[in-house]
C-alpha positions as CSV (number, residue, x, y, z in Angstrom):
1,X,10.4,-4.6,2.0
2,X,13.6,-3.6,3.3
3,X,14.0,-0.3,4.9
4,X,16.0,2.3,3.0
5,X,17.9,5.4,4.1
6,X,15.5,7.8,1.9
7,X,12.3,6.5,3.8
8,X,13.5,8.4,6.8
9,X,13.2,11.6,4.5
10,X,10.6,11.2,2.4
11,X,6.6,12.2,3.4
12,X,4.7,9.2,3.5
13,X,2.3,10.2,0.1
14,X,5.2,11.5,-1.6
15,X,4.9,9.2,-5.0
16,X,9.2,8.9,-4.4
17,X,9.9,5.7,-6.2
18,X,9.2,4.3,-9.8
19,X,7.6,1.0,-10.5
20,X,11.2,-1.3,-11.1
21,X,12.8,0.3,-7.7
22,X,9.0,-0.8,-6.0
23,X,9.4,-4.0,-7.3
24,X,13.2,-4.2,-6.4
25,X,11.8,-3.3,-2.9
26,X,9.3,-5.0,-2.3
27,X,11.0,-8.2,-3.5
28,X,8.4,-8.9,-6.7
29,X,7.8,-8.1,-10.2
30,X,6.7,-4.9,-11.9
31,X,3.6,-7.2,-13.1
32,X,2.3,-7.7,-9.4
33,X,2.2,-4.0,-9.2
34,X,0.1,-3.7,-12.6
35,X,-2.0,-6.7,-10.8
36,X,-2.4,-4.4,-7.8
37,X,-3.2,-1.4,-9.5
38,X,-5.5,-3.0,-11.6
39,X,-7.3,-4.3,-8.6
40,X,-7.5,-0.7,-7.6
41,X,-5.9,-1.7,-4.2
42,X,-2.9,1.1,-5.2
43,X,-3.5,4.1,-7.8
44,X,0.4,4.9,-8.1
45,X,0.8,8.8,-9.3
46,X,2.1,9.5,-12.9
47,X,5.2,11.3,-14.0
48,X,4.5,13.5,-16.6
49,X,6.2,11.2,-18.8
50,X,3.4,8.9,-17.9
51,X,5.5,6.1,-15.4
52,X,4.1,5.2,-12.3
53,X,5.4,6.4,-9.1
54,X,4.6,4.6,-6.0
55,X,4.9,6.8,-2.7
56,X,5.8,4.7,0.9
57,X,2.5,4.3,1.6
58,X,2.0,2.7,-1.4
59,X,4.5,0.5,-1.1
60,X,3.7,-1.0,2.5
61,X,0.0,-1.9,0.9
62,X,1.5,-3.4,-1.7
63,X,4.0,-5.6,0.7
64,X,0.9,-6.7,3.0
65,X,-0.5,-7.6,-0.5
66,X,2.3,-9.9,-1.5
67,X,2.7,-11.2,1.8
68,X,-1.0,-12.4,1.2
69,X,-0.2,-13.9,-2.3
70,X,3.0,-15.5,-1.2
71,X,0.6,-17.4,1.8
72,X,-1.5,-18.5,-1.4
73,X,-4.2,-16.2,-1.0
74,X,-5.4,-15.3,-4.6
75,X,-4.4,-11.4,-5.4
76,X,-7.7,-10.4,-5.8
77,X,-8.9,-11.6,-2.8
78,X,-5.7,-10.1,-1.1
79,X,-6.8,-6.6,-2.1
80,X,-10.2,-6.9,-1.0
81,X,-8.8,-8.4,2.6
82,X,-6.4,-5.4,2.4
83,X,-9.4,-3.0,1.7
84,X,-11.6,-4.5,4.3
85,X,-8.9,-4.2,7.0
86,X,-8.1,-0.9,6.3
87,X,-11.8,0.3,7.0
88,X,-12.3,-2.4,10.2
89,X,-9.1,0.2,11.0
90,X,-10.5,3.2,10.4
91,X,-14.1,2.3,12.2
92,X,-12.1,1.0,15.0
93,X,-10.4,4.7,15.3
94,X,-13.9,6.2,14.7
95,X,-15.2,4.3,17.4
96,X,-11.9,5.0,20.2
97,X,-12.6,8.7,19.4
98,X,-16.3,8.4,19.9
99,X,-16.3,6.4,22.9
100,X,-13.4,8.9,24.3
101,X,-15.7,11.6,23.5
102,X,-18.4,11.0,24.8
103,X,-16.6,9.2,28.4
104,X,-15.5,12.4,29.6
């Protein structure tokens, strides 16, 4: 994903982008991001004409998931790596707060 002079500007969840300029982004087609939405790794928000609309966070899951598929790593599995990393991170934080907690 190449960095942009709007991501500087734009809140992280902010759902900024629309599914073609994600895929322009992120360097892949607007039928990976169906694939990762469908694999309920992403749930893009909806404009109220009813298009997707991916926010930055979105978009850096959906790059660590290409990066996976492009290594050969079949996309479902991808998400479900991608998932499982995102909680080891979250119980890694979990644990650093309880440990810092409970130290002093």
């Amino acid at each position: 994903m190449t960095a942009d002079d709007s991501f500087g500007r734009l809140d992280d969840d902010y759902p900024a982008y629309t599914m073609g300029r994600a895929a322009e982004m992120l360097g892949t087609t607007q039928g990976f991001l169906r694939a990762v939405g469908e694999a309920r790794l992403i749930t893009p928000l909806r404009s109220e004409g009813g298009h997707r609309r991916y926010s930055r966070y979105q978009l850096r899951i959906a790059a660590r998931a290409r990066e996976l598929v492009d290594q050969g790593t079949p996309i479902e599995a991808a998400c479900r790596i991608i998932i499982l990393e995102d909680q080891l991170e979250e119980a890694q934080c979990i644990n650093a707060e309880h440990h810092r907690t409970t130290t002093h």
